[in-house]
N, CA, C and O atoms as a DFTB+ gen file, in Angstrom:
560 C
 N C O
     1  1     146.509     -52.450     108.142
     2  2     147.565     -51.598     107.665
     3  2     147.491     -50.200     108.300
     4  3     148.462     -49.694     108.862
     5  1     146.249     -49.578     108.182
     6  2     145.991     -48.511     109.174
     7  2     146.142     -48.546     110.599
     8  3     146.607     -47.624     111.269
     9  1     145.616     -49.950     111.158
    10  2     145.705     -49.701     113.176
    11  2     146.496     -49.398     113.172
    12  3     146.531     -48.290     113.708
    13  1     147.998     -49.938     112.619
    14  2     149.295     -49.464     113.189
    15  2     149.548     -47.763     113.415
    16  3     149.645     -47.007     114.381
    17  1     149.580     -47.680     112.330
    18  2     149.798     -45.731     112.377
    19  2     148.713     -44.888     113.030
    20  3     148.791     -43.660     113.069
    21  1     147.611     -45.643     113.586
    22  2     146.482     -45.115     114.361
    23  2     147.098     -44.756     115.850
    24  3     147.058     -43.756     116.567
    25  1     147.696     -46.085     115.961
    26  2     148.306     -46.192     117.310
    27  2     149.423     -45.397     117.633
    28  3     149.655     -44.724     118.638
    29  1     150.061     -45.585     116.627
    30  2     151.191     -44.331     116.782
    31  2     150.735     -42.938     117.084
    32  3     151.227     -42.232     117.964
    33  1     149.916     -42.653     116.417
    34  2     149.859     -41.469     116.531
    35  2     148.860     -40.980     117.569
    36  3     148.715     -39.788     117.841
    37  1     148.213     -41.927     118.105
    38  2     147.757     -41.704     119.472
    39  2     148.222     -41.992     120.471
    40  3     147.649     -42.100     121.555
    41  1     149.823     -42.224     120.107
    42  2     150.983     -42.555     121.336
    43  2     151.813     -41.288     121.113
    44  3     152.545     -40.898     122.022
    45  1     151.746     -40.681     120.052
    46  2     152.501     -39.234     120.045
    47  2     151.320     -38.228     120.665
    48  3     151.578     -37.657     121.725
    49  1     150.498     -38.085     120.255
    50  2     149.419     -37.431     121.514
    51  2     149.198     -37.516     122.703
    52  3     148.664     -36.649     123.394
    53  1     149.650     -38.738     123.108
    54  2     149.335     -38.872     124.627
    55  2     150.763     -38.817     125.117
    56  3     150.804     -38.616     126.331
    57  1     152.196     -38.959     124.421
    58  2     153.323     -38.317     125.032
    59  2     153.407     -36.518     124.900
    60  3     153.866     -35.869     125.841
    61  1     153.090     -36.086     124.093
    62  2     153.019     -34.176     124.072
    63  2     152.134     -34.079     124.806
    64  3     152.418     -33.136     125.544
    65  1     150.781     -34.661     125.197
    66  2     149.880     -34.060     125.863
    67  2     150.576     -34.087     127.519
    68  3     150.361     -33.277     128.421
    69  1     151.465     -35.309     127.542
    70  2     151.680     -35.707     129.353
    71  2     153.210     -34.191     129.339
    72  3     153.370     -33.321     130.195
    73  1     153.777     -34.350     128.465
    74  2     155.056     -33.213     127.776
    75  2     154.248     -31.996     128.656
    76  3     154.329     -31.829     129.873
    77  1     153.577     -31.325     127.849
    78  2     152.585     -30.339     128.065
    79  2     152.183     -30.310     129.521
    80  3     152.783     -29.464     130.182
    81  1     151.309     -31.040     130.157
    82  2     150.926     -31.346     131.453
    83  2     152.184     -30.842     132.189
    84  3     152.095     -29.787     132.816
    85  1     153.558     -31.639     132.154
    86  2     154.583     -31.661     133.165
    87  2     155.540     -29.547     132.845
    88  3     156.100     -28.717     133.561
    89  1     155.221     -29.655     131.623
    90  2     156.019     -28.124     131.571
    91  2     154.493     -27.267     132.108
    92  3     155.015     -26.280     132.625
    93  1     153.523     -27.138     132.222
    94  2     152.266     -26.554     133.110
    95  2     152.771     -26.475     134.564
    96  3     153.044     -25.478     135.231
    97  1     152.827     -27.834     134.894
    98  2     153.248     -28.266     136.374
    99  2     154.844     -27.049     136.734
   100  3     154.954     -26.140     137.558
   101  1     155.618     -27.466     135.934
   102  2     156.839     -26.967     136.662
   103  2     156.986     -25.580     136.436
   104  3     157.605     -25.166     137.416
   105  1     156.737     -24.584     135.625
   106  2     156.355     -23.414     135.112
   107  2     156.663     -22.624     136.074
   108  3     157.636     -21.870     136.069
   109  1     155.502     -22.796     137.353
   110  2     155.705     -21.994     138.632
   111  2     156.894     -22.327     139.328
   112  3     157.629     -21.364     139.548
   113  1     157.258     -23.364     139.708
   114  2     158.730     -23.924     140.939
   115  2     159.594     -22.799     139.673
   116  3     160.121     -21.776     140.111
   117  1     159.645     -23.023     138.548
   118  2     160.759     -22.351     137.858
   119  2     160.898     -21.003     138.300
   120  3     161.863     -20.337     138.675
   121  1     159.346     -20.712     138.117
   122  2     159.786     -19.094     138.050
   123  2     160.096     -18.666     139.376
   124  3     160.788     -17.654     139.479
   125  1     159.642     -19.353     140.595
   126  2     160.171     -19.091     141.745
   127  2     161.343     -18.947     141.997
   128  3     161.872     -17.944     142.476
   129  1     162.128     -20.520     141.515
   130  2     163.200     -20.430     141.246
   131  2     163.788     -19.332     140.827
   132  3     164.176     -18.685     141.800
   133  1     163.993     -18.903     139.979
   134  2     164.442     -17.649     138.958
   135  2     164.489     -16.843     139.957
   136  3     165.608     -16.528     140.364
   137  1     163.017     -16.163     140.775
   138  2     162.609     -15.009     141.334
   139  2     163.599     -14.865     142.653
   140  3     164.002     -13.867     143.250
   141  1     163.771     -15.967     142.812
   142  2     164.787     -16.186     144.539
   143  2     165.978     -15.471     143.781
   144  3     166.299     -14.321     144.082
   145  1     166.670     -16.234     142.720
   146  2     167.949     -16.310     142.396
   147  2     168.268     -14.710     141.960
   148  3     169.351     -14.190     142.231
   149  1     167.366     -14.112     141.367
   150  2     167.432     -12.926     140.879
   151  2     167.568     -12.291     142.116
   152  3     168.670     -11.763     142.262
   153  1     166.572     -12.144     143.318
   154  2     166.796     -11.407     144.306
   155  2     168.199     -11.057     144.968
   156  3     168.858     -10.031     145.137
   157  1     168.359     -12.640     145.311
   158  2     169.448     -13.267     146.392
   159  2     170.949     -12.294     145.391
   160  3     171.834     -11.642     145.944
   161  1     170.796     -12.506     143.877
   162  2     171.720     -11.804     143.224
   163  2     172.288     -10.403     143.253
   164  3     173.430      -9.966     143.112
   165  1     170.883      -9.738     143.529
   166  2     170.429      -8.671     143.883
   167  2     171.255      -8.023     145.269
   168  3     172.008      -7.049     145.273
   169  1     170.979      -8.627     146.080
   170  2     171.249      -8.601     147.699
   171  2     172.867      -8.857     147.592
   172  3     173.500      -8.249     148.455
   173  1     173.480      -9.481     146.880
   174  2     175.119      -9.654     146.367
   175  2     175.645      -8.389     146.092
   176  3     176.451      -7.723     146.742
   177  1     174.959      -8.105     144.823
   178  2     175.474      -7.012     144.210
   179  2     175.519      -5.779     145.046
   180  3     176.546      -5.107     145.144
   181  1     174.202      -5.431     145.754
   182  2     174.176      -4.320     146.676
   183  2     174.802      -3.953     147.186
   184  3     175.066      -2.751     147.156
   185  1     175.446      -4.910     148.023
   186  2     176.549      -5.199     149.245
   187  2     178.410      -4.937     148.798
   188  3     179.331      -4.379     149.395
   189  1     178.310      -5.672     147.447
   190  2     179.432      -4.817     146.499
   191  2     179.482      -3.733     146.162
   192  3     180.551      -3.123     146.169
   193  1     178.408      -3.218     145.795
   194  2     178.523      -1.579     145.173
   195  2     178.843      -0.816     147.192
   196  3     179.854      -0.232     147.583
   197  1     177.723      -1.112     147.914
   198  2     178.169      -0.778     149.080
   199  2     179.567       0.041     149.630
   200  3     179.995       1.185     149.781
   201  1     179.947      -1.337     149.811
   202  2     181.273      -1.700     150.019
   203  2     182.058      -0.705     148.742
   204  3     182.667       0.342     148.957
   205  1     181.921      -1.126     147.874
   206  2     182.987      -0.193     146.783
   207  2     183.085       0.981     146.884
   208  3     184.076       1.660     146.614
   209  1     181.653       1.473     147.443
   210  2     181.446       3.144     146.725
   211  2     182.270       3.756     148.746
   212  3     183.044       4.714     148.766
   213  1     182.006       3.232     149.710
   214  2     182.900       3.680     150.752
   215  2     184.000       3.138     150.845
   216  3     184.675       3.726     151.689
   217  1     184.632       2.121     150.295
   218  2     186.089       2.348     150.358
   219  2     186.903       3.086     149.416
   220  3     188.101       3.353     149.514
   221  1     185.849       3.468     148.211
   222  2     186.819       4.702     147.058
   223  2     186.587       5.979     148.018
   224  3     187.451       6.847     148.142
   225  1     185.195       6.022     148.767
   226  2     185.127       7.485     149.605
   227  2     186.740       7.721     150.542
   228  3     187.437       8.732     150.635
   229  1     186.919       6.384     151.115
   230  2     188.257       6.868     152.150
   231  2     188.815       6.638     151.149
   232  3     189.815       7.297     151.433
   233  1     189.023       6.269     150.229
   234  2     190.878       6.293     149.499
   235  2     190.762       8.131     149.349
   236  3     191.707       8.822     149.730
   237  1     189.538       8.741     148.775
   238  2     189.702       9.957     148.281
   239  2     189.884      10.914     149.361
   240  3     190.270      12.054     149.103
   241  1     189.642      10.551     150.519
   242  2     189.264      11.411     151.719
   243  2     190.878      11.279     152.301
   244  3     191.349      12.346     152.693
   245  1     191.708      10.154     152.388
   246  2     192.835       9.639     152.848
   247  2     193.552      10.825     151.887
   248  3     193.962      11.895     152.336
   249  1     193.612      10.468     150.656
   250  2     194.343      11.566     149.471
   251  2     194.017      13.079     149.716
   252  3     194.292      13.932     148.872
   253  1     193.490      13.336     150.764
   254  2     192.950      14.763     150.636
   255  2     192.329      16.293     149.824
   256  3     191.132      16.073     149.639
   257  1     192.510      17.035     149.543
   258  2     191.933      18.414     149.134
   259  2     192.202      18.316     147.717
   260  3     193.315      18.510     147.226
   261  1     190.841      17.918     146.871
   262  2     191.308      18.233     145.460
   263  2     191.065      16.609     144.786
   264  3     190.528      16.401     143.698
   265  1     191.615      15.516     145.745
   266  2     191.612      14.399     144.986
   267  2     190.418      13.773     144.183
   268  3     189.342      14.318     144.431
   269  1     190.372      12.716     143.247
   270  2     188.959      12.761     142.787
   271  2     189.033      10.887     142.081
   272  3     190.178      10.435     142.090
   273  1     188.316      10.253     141.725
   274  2     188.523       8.839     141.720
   275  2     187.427       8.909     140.837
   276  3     186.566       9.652     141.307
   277  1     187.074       8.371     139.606
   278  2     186.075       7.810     138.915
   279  2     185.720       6.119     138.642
   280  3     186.230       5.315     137.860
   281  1     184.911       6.015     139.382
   282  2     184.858       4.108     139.613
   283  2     183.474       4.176     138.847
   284  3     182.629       5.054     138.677
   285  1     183.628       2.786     138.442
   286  2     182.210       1.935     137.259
   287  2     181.457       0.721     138.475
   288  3     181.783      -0.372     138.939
   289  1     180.781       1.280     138.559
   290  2     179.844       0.574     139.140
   291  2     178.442       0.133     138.909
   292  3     177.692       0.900     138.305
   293  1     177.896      -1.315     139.429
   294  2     176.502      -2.537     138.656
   295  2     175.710      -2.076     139.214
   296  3     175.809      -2.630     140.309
   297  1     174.667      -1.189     139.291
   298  2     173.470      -1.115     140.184
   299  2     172.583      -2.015     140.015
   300  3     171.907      -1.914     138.991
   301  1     172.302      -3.189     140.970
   302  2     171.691      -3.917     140.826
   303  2     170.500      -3.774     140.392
   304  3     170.410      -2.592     140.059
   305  1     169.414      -4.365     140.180
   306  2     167.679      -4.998     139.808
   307  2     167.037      -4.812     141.200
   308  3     167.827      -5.188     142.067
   309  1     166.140      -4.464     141.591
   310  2     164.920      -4.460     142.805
   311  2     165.138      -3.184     143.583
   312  3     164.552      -2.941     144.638
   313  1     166.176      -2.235     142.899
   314  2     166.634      -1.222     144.109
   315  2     165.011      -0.290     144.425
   316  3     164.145      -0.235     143.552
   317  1     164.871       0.279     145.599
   318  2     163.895       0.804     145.943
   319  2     164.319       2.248     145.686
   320  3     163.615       3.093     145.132
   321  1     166.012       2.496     146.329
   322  2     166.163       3.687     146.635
   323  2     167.746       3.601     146.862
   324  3     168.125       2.667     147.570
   325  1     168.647       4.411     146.377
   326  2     169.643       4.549     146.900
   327  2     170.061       5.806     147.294
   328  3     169.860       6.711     146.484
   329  1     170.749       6.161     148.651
   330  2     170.741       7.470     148.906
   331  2     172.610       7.322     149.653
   332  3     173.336       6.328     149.645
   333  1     172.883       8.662     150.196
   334  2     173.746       8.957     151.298
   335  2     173.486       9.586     152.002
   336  3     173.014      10.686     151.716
   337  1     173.710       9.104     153.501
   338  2     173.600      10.207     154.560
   339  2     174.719      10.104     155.606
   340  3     175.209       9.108     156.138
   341  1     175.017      11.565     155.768
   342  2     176.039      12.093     156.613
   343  2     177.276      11.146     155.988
   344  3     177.940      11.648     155.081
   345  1     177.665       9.547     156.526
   346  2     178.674       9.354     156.429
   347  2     178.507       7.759     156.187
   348  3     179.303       6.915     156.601
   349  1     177.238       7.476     155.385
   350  2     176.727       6.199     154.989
   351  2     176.309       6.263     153.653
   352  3     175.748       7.177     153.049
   353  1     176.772       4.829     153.179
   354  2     176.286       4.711     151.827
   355  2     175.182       3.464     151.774
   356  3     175.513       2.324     152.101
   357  1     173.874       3.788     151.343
   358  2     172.246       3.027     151.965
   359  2     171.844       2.487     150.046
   360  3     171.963       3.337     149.163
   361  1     171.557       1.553     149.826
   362  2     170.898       0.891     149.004
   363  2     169.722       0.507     149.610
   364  3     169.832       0.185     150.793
   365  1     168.604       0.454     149.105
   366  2     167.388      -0.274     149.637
   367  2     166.382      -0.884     148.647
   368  3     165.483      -0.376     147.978
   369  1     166.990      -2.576     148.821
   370  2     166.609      -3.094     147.887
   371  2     164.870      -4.043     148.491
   372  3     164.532      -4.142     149.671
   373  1     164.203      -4.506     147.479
   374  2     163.074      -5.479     147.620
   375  2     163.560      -7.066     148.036
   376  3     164.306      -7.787     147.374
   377  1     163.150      -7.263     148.847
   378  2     163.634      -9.246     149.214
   379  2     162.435      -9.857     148.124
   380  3     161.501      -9.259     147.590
   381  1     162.896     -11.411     148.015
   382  2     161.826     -12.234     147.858
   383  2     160.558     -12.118     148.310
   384  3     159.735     -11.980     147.405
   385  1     160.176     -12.128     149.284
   386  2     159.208     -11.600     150.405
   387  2     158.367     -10.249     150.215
   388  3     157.364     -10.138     150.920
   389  1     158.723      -9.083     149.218
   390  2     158.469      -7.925     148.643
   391  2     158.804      -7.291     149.791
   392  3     158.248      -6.197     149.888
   393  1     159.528      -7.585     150.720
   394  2     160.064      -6.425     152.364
   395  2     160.974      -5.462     151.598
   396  3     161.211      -5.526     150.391
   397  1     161.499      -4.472     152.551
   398  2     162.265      -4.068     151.809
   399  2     163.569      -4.420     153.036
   400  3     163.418      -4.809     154.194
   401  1     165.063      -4.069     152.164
   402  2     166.235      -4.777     152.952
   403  2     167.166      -3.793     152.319
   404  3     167.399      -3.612     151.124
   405  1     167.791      -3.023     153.689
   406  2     168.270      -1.718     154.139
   407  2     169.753      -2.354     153.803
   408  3     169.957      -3.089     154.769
   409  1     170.765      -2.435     153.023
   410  2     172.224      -2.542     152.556
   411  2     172.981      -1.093     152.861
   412  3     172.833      -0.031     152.256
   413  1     173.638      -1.322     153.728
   414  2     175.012       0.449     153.984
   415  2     176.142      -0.229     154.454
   416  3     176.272      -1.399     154.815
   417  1     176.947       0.709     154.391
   418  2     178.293       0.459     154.330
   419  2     178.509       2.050     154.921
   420  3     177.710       2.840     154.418
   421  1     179.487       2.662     155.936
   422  2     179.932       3.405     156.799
   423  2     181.542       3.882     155.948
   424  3     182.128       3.313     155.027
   425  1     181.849       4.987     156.620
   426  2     182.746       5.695     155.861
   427  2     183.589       6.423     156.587
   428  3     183.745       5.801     157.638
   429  1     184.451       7.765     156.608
   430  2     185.184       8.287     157.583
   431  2     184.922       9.739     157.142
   432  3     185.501      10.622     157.774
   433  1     184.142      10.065     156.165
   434  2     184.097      10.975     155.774
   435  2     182.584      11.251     155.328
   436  3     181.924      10.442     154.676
   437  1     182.059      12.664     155.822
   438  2     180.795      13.739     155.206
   439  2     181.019      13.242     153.923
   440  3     182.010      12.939     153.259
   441  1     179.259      13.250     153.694
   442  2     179.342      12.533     152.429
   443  2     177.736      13.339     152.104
   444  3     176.700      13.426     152.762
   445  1     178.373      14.090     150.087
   446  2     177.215      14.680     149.632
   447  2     177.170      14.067     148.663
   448  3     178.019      13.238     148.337
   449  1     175.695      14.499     147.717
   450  2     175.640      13.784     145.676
   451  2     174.469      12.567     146.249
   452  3     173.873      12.377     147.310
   453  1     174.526      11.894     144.914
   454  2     173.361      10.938     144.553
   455  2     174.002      10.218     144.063
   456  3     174.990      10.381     143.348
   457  1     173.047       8.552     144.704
   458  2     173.276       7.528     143.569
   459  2     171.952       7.209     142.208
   460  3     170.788       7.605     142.281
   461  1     172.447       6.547     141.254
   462  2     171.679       6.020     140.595
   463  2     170.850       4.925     141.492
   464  3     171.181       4.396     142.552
   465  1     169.578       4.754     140.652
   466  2     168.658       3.903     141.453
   467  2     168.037       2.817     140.373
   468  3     167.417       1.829     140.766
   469  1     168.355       3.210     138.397
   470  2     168.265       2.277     137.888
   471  2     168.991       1.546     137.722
   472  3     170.154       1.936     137.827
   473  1     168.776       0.180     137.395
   474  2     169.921      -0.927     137.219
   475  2     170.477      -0.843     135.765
   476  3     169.752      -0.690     134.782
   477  1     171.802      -0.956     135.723
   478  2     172.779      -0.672     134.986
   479  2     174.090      -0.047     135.575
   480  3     174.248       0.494     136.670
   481  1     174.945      -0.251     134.614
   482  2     175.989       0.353     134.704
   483  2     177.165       1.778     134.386
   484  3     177.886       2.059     133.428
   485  1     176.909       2.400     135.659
   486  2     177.345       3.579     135.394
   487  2     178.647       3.971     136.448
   488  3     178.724       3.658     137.636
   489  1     179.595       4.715     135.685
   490  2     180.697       5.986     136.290
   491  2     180.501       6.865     137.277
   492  3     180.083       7.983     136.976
   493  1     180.755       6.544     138.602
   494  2     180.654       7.510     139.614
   495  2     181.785       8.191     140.052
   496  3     182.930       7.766     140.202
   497  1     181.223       9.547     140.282
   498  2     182.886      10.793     140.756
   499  2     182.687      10.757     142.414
   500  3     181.664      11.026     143.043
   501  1     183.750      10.416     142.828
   502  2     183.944      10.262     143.713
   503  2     184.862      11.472     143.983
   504  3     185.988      11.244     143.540
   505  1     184.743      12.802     144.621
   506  2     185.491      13.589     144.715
   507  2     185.631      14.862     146.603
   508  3     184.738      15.196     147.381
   509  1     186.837      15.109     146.609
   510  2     187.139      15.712     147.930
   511  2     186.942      17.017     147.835
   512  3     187.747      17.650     147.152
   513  1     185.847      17.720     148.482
   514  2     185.336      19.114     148.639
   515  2     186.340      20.172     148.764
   516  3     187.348      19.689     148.247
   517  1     186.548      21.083     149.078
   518  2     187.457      22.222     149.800
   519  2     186.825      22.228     151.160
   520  3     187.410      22.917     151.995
   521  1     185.581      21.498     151.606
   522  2     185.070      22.393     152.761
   523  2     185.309      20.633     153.704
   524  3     185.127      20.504     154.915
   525  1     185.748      19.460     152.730
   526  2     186.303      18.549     153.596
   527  2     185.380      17.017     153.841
   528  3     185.434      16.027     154.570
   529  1     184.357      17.673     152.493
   530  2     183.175      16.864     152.383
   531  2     183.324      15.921     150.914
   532  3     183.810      16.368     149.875
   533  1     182.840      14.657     151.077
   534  2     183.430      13.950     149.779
   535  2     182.238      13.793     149.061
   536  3     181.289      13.184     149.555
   537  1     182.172      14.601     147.219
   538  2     181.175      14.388     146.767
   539  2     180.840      13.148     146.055
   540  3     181.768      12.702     145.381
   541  1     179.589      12.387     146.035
   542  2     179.382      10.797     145.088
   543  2     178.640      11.182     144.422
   544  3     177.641      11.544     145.043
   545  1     178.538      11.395     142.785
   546  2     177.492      11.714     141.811
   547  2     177.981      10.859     140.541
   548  3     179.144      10.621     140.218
   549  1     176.567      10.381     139.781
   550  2     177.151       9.539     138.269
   551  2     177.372      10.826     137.587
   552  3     176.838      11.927     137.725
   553  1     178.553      10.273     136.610
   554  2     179.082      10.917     136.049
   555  2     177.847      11.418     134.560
   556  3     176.815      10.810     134.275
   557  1     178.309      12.461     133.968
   558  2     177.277      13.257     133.041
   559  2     177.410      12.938     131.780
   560  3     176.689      13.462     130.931
């Protein structure tokens, strides 16, 4: 009357224990997984904000003296650094690989201000100098 439920229950032990074993095993491929996907996401987003934050620069620069544009923009996850220079907009994010990977986007216009460098989402002023220079700063 007992073997039976002996057996059982040393057939539910030896299925959680093999359970157990196989989520051990895959644990790592996952998190790799994950770690690519997050990056590669990363490297997307960059390339959008990129792209966004110099084509609001020429719409404002096109509109001339005075004009001003407030855009919402994703700062991605892994950023190292985001900066502007002269007439480039530079993200510099971490690869899979821990390299780092230089994202810009080019413009038509002098370009002053800061980007954010944590990830989240924030309001940037995009605005046209008097002296002909377009400022990029998050908003306050």
């Amino acid at each position: 009357m007992f073997g039976g439920s002996k057996s059982k229950a040393q057939a539910t032990i030896e299925y959680v224990t093999i359970l157990i074993l196989l989520l051990v095993a895959l644990a790592p491929l996952l998190y790799l997984g994950y770690r690519d996907l997050v990056t590669k996401n990363s490297a997307a987003q960059a390339i959008a904000v990129v792209k966004q934050i110099a084509s609001t620069v020429d719409q404002v620069r096109a509109q001339g003296q005075g004009s001003r544009i407030i855009m919402r923009v994703q700062m991605p996850e892994n950023i190292e650094s985001a900066f502007l220079n002269r007439s480039e907009v530079f993200i510099r994010i971490y690869s899979i690989d821990g390299q780092l990977s230089d994202i810009s986007a080019n413009t038509n216009a002098n370009l002053t201000g800061s980007l954010p460098v944590v990830p989240g989402v924030y309001f940037i002023n995009v605005t046209m100098l008097d002296n002909g220079t377009v400022s990029v700063a998050p908003s306050s």
